[in-house]
MMTF fields as JSON, N, C-alpha, C and O atoms, coordinates in Angstrom:
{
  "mmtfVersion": "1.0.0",
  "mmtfProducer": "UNKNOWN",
  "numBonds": 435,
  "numAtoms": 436,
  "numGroups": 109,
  "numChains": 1,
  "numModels": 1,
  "chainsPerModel": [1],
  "groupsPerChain": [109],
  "chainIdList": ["A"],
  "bondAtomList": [4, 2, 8, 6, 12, 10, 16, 14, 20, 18, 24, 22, 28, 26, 32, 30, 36, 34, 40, 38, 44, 42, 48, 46, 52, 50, 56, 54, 60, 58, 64, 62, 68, 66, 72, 70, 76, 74, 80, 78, 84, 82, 88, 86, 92, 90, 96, 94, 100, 98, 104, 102, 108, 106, 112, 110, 116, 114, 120, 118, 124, 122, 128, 126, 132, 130, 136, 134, 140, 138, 144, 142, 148, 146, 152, 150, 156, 154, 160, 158, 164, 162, 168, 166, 172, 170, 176, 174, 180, 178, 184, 182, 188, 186, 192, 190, 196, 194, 200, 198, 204, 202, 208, 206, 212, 210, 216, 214, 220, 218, 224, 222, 228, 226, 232, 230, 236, 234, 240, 238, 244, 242, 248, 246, 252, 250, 256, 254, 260, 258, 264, 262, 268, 266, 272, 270, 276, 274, 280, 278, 284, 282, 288, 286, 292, 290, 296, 294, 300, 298, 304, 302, 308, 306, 312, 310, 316, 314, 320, 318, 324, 322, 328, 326, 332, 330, 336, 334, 340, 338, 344, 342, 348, 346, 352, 350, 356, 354, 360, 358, 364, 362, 368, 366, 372, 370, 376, 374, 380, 378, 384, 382, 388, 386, 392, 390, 396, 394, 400, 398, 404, 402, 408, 406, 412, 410, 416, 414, 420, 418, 424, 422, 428, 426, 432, 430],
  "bondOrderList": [1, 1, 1, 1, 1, 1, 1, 1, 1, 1, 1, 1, 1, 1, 1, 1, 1, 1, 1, 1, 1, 1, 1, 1, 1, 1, 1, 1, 1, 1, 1, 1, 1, 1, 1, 1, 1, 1, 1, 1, 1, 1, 1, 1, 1, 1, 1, 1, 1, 1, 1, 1, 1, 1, 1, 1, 1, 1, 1, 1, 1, 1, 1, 1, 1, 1, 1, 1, 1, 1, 1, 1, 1, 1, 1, 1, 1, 1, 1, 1, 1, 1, 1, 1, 1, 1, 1, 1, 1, 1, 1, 1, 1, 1, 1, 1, 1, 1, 1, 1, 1, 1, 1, 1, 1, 1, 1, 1],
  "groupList": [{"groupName": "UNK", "atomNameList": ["N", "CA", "C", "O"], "elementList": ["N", "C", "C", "O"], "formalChargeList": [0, 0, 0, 0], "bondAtomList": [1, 0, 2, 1, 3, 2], "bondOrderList": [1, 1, 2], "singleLetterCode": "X", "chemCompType": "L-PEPTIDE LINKING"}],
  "groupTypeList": [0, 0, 0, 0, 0, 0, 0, 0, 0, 0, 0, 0, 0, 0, 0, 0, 0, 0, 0, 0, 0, 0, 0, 0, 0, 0, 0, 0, 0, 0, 0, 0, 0, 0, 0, 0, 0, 0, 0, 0, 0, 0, 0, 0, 0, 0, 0, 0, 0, 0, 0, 0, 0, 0, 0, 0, 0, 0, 0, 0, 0, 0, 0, 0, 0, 0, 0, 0, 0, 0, 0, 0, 0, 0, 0, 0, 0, 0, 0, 0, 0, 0, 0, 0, 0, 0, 0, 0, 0, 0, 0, 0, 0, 0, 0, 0, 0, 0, 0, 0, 0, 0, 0, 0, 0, 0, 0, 0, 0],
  "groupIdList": [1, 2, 3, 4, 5, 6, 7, 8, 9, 10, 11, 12, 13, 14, 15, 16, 17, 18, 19, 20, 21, 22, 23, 24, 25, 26, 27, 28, 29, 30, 31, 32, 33, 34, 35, 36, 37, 38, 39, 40, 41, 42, 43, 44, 45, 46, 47, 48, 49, 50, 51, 52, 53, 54, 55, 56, 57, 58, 59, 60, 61, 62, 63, 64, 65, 66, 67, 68, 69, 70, 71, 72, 73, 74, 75, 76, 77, 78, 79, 80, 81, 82, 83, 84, 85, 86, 87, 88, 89, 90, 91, 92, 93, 94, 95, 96, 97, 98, 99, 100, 101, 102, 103, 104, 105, 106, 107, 108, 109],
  "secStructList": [7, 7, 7, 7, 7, 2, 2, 2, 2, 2, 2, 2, 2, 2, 2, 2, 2, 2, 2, 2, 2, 2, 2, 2, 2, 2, 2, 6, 7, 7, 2, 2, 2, 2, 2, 2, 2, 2, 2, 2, 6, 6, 6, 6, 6, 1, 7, 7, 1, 6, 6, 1, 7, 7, 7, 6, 6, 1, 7, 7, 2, 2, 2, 2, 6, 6, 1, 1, 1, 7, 7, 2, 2, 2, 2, 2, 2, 2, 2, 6, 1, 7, 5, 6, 6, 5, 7, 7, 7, 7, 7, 7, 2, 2, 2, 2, 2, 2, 2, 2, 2, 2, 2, 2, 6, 6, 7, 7, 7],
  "xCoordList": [20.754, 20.942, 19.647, 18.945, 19.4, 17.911, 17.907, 18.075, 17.668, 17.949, 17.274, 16.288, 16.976, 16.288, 15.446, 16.272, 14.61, 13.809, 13.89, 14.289, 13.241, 13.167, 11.593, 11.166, 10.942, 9.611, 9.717, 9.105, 10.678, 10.918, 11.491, 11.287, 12.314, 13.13, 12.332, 12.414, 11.027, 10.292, 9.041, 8.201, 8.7, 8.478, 8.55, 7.719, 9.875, 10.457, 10.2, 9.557, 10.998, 10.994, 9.67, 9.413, 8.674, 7.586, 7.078, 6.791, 7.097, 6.994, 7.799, 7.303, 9.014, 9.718, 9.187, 9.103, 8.898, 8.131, 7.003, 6.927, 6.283, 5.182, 5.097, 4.392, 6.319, 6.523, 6.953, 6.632, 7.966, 8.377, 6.941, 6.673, 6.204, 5.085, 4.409, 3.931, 4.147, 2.95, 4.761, 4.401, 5.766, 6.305, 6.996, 7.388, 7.17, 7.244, 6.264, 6.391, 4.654, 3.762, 3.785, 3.473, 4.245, 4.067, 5.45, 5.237, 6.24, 7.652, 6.769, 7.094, 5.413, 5.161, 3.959, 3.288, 3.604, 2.422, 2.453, 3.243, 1.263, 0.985, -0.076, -1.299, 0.809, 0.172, -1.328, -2.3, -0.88, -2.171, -3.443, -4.546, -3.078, -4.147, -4.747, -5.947, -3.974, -4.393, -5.02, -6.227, -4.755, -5.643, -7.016, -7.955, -7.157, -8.176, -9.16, -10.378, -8.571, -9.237, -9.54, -10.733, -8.924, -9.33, -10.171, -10.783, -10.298, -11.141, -12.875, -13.861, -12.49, -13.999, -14.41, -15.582, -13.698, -13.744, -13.742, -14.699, -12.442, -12.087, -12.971, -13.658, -12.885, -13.342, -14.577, -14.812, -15.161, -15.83, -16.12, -17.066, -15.249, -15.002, -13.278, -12.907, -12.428, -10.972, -11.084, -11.639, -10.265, -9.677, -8.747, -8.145, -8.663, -7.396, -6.579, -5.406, -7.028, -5.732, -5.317, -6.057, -4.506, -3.614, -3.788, -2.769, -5.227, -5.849, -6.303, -6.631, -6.283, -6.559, -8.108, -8.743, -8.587, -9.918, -10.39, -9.94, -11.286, -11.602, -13.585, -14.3, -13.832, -15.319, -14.875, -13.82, -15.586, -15.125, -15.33, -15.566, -15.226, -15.138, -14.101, -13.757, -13.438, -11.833, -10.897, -11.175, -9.531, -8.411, -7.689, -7.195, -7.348, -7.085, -5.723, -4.852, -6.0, -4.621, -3.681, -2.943, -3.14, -1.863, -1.451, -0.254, -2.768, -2.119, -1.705, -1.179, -2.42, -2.066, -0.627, 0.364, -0.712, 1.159, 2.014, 2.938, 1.778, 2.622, 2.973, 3.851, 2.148, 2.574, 3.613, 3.321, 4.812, 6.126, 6.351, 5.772, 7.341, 7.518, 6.466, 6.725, 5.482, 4.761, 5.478, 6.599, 5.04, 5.921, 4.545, 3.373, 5.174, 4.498, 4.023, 2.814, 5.089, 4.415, 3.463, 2.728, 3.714, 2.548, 1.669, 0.826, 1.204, -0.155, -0.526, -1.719, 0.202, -0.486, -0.742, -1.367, -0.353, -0.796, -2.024, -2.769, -2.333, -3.523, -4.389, -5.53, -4.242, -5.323, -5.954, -7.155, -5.07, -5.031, -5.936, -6.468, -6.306, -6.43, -7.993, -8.336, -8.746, -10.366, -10.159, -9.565, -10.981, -11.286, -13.031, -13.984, -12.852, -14.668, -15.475, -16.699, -14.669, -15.942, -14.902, -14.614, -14.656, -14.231, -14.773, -14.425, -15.66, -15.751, -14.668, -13.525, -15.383, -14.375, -14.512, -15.535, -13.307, -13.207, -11.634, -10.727, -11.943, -11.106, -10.475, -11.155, -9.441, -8.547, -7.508, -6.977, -7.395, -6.534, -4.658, -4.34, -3.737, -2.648, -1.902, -1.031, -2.465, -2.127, -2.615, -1.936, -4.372, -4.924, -4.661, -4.693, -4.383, -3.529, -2.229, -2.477, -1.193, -0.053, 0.215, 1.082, -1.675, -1.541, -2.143, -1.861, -2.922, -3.426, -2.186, -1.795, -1.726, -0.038, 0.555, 0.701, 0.973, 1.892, 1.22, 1.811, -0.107, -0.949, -0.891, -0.945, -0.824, -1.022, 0.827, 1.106, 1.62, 2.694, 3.424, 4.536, 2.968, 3.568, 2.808, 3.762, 1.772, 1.517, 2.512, 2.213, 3.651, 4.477, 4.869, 4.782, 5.329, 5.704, 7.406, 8.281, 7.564, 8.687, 9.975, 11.067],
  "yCoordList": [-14.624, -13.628, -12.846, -12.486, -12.619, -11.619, -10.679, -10.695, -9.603, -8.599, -7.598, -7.95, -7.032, -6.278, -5.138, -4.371, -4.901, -3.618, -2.595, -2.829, -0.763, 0.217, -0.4, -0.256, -0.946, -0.994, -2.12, -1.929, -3.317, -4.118, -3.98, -4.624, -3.015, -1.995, -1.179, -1.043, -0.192, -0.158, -0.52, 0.37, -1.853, -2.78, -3.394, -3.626, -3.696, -4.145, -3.006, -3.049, -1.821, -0.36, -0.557, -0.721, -0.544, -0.154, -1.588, -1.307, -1.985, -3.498, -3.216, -3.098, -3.082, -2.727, -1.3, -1.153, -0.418, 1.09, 0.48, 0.771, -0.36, -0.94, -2.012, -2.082, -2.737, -3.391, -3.038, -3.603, -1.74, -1.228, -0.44, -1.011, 0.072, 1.08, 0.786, 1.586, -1.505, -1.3, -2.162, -2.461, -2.427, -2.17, -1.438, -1.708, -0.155, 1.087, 1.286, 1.909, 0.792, 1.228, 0.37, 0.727, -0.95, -1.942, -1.497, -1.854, -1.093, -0.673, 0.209, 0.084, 1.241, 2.167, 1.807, 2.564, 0.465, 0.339, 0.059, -0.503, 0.627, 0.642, -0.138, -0.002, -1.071, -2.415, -2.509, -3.259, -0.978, -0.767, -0.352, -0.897, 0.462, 0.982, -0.193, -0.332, -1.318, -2.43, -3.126, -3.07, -3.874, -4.054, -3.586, -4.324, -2.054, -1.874, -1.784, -1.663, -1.849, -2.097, -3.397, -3.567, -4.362, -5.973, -6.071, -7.137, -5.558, -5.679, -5.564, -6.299, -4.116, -3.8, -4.641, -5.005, -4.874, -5.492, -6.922, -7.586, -7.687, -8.932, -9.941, -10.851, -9.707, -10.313, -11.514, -12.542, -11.039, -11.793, -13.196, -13.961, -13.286, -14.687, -15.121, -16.293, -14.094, -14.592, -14.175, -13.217, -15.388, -15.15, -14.322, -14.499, -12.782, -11.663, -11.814, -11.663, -12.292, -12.263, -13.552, -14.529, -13.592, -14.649, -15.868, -16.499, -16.522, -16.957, -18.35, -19.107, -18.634, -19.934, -19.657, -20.419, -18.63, -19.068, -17.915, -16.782, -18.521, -18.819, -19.093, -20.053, -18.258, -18.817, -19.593, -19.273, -20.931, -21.927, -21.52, -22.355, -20.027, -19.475, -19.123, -19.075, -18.806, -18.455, -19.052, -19.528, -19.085, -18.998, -18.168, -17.261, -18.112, -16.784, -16.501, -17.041, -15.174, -14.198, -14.918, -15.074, -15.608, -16.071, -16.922, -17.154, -17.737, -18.816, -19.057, -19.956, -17.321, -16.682, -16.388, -16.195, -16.396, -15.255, -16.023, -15.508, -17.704, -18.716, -19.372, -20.226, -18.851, -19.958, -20.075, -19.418, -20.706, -21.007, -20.133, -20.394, -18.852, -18.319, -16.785, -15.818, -16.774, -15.641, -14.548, -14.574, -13.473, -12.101, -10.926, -11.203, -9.503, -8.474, -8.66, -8.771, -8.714, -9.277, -9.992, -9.737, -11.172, -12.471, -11.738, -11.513, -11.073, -10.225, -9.545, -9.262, -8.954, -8.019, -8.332, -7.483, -9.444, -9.843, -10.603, -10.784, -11.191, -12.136, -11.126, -11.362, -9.982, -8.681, -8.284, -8.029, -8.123, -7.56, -8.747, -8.224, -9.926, -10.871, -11.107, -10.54, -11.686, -11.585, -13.433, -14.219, -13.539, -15.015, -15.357, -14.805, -16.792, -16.783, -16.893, -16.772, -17.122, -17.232, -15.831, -15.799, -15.003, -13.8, -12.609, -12.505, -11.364, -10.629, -9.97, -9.99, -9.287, -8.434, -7.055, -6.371, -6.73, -5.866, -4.951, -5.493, -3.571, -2.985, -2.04, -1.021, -2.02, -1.645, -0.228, -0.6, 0.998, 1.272, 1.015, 0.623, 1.307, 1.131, 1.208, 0.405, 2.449, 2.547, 1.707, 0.768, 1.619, 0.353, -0.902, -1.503, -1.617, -2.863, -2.63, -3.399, -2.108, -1.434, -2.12, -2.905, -1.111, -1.427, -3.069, -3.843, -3.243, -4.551, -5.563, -6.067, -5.744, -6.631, -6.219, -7.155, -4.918, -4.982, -5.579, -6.269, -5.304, -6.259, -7.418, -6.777, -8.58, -9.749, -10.205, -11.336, -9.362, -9.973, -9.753, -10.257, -9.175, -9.161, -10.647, -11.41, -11.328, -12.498, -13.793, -14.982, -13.297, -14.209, -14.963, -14.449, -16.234, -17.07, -17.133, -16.888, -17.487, -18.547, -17.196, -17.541],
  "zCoordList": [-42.504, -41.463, -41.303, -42.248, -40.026, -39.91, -39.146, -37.927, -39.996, -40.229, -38.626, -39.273, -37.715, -37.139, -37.994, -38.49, -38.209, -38.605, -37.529, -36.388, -38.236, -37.082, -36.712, -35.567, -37.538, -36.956, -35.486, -34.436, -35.778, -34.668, -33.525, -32.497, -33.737, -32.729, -32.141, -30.92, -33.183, -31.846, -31.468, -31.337, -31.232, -30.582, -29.487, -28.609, -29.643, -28.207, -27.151, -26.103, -27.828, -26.407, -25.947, -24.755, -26.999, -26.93, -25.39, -24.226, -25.568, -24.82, -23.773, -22.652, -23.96, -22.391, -21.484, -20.265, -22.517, -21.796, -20.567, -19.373, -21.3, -21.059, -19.502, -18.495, -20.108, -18.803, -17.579, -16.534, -17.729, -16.579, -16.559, -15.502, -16.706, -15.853, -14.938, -14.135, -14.922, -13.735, -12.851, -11.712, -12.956, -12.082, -11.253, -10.117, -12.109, -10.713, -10.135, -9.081, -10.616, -9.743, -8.526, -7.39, -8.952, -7.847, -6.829, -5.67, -6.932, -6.278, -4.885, -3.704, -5.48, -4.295, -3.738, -3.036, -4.077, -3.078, -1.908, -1.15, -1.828, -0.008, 0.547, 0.588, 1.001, 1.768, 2.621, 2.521, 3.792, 4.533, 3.268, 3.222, 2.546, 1.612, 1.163, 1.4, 0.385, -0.104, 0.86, 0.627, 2.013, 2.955, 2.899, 2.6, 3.259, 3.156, 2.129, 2.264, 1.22, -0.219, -0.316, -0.569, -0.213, -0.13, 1.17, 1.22, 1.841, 2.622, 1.83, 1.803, 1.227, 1.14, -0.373, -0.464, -1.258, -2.906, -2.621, -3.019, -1.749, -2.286, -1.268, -1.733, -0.005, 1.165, 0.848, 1.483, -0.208, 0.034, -0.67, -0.485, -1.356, -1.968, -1.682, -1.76, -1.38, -0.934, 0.724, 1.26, 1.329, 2.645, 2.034, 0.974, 3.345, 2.932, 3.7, 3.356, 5.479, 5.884, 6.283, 6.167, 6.613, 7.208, 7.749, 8.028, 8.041, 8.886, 8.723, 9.636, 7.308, 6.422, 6.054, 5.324, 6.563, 6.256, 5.027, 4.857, 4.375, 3.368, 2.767, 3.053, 2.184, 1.561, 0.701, 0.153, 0.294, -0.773, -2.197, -3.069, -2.472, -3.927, -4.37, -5.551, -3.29, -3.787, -3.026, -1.925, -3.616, -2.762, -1.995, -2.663, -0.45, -0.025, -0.547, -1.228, 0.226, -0.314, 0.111, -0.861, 1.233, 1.759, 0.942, 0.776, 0.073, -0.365, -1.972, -2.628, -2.289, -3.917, -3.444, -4.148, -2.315, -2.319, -1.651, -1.021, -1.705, -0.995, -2.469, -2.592, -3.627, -4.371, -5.34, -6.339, -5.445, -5.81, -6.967, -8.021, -6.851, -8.066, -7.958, -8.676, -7.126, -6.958, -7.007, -6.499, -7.564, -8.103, -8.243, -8.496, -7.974, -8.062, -9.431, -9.638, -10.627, -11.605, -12.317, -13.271, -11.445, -11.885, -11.21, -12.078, -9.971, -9.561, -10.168, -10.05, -11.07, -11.491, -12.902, -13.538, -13.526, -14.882, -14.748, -15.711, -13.233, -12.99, -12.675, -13.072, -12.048, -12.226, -13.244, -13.165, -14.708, -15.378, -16.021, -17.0, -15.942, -16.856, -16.451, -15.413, -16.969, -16.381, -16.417, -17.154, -15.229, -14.426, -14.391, -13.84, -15.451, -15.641, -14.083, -14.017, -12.927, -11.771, -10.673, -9.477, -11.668, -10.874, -11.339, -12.515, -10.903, -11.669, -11.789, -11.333, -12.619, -13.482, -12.747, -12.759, -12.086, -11.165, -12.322, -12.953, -12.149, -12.881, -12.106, -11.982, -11.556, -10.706, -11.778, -12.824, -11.411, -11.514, -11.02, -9.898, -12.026, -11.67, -10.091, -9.756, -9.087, -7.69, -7.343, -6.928, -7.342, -6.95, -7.093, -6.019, -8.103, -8.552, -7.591, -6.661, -7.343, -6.67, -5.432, -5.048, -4.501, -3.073, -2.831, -1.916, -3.818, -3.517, -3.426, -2.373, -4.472, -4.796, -3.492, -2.705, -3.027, -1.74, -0.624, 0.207, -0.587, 0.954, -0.041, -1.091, -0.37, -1.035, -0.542, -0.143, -0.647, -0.896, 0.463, 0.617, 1.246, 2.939, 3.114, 3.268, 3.162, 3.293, 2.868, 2.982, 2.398, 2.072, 3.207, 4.322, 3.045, 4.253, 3.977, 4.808, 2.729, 2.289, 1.695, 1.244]
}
């Protein structure tokens, strides 16, 4: 039988505290803000809007936010995560927020 500990108990909270924080942030982002923020940060290696087009360094936004299973979540853990031919761009929590809500009105499906 195995046993739970208080140290494992808090753990988990600790982990769930954690997980709900960048999704209430993502609950209030604001799409136009993000827009314009991907405008001025991302543009230039991702297509942002809608359009297919694209510099051949990145993948655009429509087609990060077409892909099967895409979630405010998964955006914001791929933010959070550093990409060797991406810099390393460090976004606060609102910022991460509005970007995910403009990324995710591009949804098709």
């Amino acid at each position: 039988m195995h046993h739970t500990g208080p140290i494992s108990i808090a753990l988990i909270a600790a982990v769930g505290i954690l997980l709900q924080a960048p999704l209430s942030a993502q609950e209030i982002g604001d799409a136009a803000r993000g827009w314009k923020m991907a405008l001025g940060n991302c543009a230039g290696c991702h297509g942002i809007r809608n359009d297919g087009k694209s510099s051949s360094l990145a993948p655009t936004f429509s087609a990060i936010a077409n892909v099967k299973g895409m979630s405010a979540m998964a955006l914001n853990v791929a933010l959070l995560s550093s990409h060797r031919s991406m810099p390393n761009i460090v976004l606060n929590a609102q910022d991460r927020a509005d970007i995910i809500a403009f990324i995710l009105t591009l949804k098709t499906d």
